[in-house]
C-alpha positions in Angstrom: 33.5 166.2 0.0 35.2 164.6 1.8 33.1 158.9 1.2 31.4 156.4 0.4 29.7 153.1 1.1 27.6 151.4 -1.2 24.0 151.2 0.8 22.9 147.1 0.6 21.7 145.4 3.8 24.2 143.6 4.5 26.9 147.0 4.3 24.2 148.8 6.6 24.2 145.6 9.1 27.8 145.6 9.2 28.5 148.7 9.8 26.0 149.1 12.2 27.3 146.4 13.8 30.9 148.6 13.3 29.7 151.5 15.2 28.2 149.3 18.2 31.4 147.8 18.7 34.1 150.7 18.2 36.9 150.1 16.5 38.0 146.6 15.8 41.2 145.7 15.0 42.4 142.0 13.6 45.6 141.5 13.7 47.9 139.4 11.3 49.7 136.4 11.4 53.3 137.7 12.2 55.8 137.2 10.0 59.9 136.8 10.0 60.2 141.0 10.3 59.4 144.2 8.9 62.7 144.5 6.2 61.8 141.1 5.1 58.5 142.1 4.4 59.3 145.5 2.6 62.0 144.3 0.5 60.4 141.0 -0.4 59.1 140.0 -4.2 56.3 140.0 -5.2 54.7 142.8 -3.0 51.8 142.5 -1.2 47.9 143.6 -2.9 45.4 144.7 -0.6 42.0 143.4 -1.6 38.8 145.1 -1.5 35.3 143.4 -1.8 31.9 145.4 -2.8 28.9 144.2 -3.9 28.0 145.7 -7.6 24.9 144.5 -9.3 24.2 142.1 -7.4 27.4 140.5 -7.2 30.9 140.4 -5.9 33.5 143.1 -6.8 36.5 143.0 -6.3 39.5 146.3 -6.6 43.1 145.1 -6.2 45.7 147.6 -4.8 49.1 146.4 -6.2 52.4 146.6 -4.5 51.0 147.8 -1.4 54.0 147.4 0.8 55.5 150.1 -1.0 53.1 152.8 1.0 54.4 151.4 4.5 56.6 152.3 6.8 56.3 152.3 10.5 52.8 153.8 11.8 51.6 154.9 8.5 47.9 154.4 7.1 47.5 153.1 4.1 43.8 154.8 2.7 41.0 151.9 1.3 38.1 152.7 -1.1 35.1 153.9 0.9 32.8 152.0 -0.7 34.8 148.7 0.2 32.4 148.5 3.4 31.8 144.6 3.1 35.8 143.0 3.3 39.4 143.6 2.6 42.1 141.3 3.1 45.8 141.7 2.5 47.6 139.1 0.4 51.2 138.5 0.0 52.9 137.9 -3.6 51.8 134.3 -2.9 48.5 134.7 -2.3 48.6 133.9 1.1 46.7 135.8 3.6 48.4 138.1 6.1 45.5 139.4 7.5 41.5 140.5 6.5 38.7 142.6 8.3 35.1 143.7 7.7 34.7 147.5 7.6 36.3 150.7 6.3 40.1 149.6 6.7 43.6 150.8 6.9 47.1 148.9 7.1 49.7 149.7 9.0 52.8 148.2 10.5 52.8 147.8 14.0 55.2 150.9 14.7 56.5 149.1 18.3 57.0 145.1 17.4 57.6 146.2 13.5 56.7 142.3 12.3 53.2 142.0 12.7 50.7 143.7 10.2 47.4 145.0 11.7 44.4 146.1 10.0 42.1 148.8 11.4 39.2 149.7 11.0 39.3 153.5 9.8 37.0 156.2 9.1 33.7 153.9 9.5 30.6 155.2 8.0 27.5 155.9 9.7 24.0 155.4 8.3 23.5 159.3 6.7 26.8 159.4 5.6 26.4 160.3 1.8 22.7 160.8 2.0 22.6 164.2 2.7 23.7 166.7 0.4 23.8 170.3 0.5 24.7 173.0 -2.3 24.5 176.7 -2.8 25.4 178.6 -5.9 26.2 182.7 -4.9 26.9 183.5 -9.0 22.6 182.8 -8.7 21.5 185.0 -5.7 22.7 181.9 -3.4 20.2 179.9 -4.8 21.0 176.9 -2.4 19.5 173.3 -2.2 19.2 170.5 0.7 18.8 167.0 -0.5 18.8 163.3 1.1 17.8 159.6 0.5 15.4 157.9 2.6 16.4 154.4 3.6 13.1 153.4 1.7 15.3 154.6 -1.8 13.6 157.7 -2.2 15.3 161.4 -2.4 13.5 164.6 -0.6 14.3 167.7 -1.4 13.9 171.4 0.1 15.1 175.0 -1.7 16.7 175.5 -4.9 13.7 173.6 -7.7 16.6 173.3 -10.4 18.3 171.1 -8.5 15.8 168.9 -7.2 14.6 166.8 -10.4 11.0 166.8 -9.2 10.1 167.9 -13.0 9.8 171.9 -12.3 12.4 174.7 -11.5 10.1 176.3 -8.9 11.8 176.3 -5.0 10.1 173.9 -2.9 9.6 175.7 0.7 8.2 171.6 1.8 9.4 168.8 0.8 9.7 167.3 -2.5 10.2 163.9 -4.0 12.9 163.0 -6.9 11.7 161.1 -9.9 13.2 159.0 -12.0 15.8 157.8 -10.0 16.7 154.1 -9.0 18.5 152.8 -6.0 20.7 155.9 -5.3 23.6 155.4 -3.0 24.7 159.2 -3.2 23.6 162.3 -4.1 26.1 165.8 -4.2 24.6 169.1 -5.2 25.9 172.5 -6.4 22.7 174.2 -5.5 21.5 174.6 -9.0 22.1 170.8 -10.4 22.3 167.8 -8.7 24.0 164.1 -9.3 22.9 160.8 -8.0 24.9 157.8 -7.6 22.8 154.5 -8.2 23.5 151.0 -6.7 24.5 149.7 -10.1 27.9 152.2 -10.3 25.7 154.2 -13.1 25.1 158.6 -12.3 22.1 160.2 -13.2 22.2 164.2 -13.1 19.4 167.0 -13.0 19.2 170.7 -13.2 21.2 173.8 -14.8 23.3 172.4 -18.0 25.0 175.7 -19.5 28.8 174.5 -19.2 27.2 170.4 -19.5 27.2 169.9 -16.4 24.3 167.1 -16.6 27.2 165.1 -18.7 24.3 164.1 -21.1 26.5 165.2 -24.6 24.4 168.4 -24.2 23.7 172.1 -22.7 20.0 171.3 -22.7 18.3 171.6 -19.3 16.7 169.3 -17.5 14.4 169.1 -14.7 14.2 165.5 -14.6 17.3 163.4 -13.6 19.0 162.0 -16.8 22.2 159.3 -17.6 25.3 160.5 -17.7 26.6 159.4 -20.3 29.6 156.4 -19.9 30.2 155.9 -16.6 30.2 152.7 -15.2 31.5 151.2 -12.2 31.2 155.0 -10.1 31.7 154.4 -6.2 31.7 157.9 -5.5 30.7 161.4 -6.5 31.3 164.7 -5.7 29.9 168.5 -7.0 31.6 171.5 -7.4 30.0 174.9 -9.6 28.5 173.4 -12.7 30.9 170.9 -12.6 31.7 167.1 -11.4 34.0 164.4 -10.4 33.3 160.5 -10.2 35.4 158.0 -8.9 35.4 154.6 -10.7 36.0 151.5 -8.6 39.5 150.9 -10.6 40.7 154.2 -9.1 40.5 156.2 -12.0 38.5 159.9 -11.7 36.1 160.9 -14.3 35.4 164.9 -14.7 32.6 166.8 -16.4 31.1 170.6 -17.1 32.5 173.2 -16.2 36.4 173.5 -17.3 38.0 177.4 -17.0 40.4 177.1 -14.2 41.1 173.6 -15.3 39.5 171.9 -12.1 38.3 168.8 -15.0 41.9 167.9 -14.9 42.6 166.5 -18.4 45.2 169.2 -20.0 42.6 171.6 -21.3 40.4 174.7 -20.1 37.3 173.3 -22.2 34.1 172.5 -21.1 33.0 168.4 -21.2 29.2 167.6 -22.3 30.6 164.1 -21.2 33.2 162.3 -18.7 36.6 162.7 -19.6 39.8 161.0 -17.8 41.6 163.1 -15.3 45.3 163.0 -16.0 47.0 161.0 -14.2 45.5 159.7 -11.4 45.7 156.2 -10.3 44.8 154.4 -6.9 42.5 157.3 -5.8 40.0 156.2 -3.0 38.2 159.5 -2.6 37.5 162.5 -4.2 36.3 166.2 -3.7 35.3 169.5 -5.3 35.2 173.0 -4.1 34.0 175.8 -6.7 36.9 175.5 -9.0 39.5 173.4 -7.6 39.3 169.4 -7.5 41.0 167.0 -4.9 41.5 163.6 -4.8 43.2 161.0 -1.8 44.9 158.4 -3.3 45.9 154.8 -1.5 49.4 155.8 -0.2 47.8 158.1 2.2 49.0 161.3 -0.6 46.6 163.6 -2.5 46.4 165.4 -5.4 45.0 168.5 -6.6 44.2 170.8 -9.6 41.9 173.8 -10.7 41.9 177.1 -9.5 44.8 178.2 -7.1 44.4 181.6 -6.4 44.5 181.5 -2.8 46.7 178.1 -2.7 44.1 175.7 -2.2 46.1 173.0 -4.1 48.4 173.0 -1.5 51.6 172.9 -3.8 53.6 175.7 -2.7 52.3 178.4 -5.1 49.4 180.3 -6.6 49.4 178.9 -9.9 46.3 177.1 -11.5 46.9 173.8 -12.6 45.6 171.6 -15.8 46.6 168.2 -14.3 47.0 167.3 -10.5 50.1 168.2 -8.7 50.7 166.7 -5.0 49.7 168.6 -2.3 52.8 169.1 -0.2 54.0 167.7 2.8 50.4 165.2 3.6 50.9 161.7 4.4 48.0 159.1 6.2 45.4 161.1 5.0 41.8 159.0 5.2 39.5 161.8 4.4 39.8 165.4 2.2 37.1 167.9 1.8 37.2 171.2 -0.1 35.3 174.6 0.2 35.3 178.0 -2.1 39.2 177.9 -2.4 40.5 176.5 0.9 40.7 172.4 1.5 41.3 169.9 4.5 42.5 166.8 4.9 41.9 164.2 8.3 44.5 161.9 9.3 44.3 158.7 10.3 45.4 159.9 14.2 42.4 162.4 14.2 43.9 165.6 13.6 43.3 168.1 10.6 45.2 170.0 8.2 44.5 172.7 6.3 45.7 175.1 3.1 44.6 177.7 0.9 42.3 181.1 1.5 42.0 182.1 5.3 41.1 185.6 5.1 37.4 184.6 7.0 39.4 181.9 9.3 38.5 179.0 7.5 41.5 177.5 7.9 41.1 177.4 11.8 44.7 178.6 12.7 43.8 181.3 14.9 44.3 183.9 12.6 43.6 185.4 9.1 46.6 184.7 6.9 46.4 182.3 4.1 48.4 179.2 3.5 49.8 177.9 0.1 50.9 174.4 1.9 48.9 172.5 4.4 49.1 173.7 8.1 47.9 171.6 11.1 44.8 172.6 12.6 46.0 173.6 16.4 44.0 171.6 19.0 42.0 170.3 17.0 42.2 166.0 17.8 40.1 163.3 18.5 37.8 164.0 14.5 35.7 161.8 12.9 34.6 163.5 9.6 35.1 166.6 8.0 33.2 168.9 5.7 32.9 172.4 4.4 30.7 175.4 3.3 31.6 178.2 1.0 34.5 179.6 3.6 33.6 177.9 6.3 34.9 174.4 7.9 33.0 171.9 9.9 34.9 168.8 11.8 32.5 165.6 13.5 34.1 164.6 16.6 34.0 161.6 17.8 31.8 162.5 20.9 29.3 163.1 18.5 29.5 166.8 18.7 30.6 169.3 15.4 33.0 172.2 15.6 32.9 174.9 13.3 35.2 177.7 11.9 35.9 180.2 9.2 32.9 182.6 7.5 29.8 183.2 9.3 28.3 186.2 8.1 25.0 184.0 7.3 25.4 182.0 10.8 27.0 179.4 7.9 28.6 177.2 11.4 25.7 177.7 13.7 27.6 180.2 15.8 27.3 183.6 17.4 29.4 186.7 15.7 31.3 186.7 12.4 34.2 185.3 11.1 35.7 182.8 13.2 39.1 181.7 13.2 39.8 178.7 15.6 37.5 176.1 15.8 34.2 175.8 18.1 32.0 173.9 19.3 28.1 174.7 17.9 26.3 174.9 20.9 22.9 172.3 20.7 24.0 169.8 18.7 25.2 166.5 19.8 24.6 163.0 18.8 25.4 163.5 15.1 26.1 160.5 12.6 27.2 162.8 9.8 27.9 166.1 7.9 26.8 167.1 4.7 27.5 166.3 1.5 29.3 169.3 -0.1 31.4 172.3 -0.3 29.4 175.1 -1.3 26.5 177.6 0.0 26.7 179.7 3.3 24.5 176.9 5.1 25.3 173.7 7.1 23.8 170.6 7.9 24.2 167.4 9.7 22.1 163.6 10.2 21.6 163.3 14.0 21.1 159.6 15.3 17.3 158.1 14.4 18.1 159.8 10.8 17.0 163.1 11.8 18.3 166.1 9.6 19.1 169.4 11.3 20.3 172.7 9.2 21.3 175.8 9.7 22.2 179.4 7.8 21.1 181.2 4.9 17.7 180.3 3.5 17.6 181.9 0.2 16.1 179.2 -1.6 14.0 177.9 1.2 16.5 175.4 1.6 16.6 175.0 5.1 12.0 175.1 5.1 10.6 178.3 7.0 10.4 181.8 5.3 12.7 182.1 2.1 16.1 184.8 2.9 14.8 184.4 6.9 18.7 183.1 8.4 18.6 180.0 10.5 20.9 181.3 12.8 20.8 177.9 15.4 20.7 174.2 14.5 17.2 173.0 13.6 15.3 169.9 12.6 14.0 169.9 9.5 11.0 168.0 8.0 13.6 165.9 6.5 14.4 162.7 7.6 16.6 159.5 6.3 14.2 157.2 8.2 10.7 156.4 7.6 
């Protein structure tokens, strides 16, 4: 669900140096007033810098000033960690930052443009990924990358690319893999994001989920086939998203409810253009629906609606994305079995589609077609799902849970859980896991630690295979040396 920051040094220093600090905010040269601003020609482009290959990147949001009005967010590309910089029409510069960043108007003096830094990501952010698959006996899968490069893997043996299909009760290492930035699961394949913008895939390929032109297996990680330029992935069920650094979104596999996006029901051996879509900064999968936040703070959404999880107002399945109704300065989405969340840029969550296990955290059972604010729920950092279950980082470092917990999925005591709570034991945590599916969670404590908890069918939370992991516990998995 839910980010992503490409993983040099330098982006590690700086954001380490981020997260020492708390948030900065540099503020703009002021200018004449807010309506001369707005209504001025040309408009003003946000600039994002990454480092691709080596070498300086840069992705141009035109005619930002469009997106603002007084106190709203206008969302960056994750992966722009190393500098963004707002220029007017002229080319002069009205104000630039290091970091994850955001503009928005000064809502009080209403002249003077501030960037902040939003949504920072910690070390572990992206390098942990989780998946389970229940069409396959919840055959489930816990993955991460080392800060050495390497990817360790526990459970599920097709989606581990170690060159076998067999689960892995201990840890197993990844071949054929360079430089990954970010790895998403679904439990029975797996896709890696490399430094160079290029995605390899391993595992199951029945509906070509690998993206390799094929339905041919594999057990060791292959290329997908033309992608370039990818700062972000995401996995749903035997099928993927990417999100290229222009703001297009790239889909592949799986294609029956229409979660690929591009007009059609059919399967895709190979990327294919979702309609559409233009200025997206982040995208997510559940099982069969697809979301994507785009610059203006909005999102879109398409696949599977059967429980309103596209947010639009009904419970019909869509081709191409529709907008999700009534969301504005979103930084952040993420997207279970058929429900989905959003986190706005003040800290609080909303949430739409199937609630009949609480996932929705509303204090009661009754689903949503249009996005409904989480109650007293502030003060969030990150969010992530399982299958029908929610999980929110706070900014204390602590995680709160809700929805489905018949296989202790959020770490808690009892069942189904509709408002959300705090998981008892766990603090100090950097980051939630990569992905939307499985009844099992996980999170990267500070030192790089990974902790897990919840069904174990696949062995992939280590200890005795189907054994539940009904409390938080370290794992032999670890993002540091």
């Amino acid at each position: 669900m839910t980010r992503h920051t490409r993983h040099t040094r330098h982006i590690r220093e700086t954001i380490c140096v981020l997260l020492a600090i708390g948030l900065l905010m540099v503020t703009a040269v002021s200018r004449p007033s807010a309506k001369a601003l707005i209504s001025s020609e040309p408009l003003p482009i946000l600039v994002c810098h990454s480092t691709l290959n080596g070498a300086q990147k840069e992705t141009r949001i035109s005619e930002a000033s469009k997106y603002y009005s007084s106190g709203s967010v206008l969302a960056v590309p994750r992966h722009s960690a190393a500098y963004a910089k707002v220029l007017d029409g002229n080319g002069v510069v009205l104000g630039s930052g290091q970091g994850q960043v955001s503009l928005m108007r000064n809502a009080v003096a209403g002249e003077v443009l501030t960037l902040v830094l939003s949504n920072q990501r910690a070390f572990g952010t992206d390098r942990l990924a989780q998946g389970g698959d229940l069409q396959y006996g919840a055959s489930g899968a816990t993955l991460c990358i080392k800060e050495d490069g390497a990817i360790w893997g526990v459970g599920g043996g097709a989606a581990l690319g170690y060159g076998n299909s067999g689960d892995r009760r201990f840890a197993t290492k990844m071949i054929n893999v360079t430089n990954p930035t970010q790895i998403a699961t679904s439990g029975r394949h797996t896709i890696v994001l490399q430094a160079d913008g290029t995605v390899r895939s391993t595992g199951i390929n029945d509906c070509g989920q690998l993206g390799n032109n094929s339905t041919t297996q594999s057990f060791i990680p292959v290329s997908v086939q033309g992608l370039t330029d990818v700062v972000e992935i995401a996995c749903g069920e035997k099928y993927n998203l990417a999100l290229v650094s222009d703001g297009r979104v790239m889909a592949w596999g799986k294609n029956d409810k229409g979660q690929l996006g591009d007009d059609t029901m059919s399967n895709r051996q190979i990327p294919v253009e979702v309609s559409g879509i233009q200025h997206a900064v982040a995208v997510a999968c559940g099982r069969s629906h697809s979301l994507a936040l785009l610059a203006n703070g909005t999102v879109m959404a398409w696949g599977d609606n059967t429980s309103g999880e596209l947010g639009d107002g009904t419970t019909v399945g869509r081709k191409v994305p529709v907008a999700v109704k009534d969301l504005t300065s979103v930084i952040s989405v993420a997207a279970g079995d058929k429900h989905s969340l959003a986190l706005l840029a003040d800290g609080t969550v909303m949430a739409w589609g199937r609630n009949t296990e609480g996932q929705l955290g509303l204090g009661n059972y009754v689903s949503s077609l249009t996005p409904k604010t989480v109650p007293g729920l502030t003060g969030v950092k990150d969010l992530s799902c399982v299958a029908d279950g929610s999980l929110a980082l706070m900014n204390d470092g602590t995680v709160k849970a809700w929805g489905a917990n018949g296989h202790r999925d959020l770490g808690l005591a009892g069942s189904n859980i509709a408002s959300p709570t705090t998981i008892p034991g766990l603090s100090n945590v950097v980051a939630l896991r990569n992905g939307g599916t499985g009844e099992f969670g996980g999170a990267v404590i500070s030192g790089g630690r990974v902790c897990g908890w919840g069904g174990n069918d696949s062995n992939q939370l280590e200890g005795d295979s189907n054994q539940q992991v009904t409390t938080p516990k370290l794992l032999s998995l670890r993002l540091t040396k």
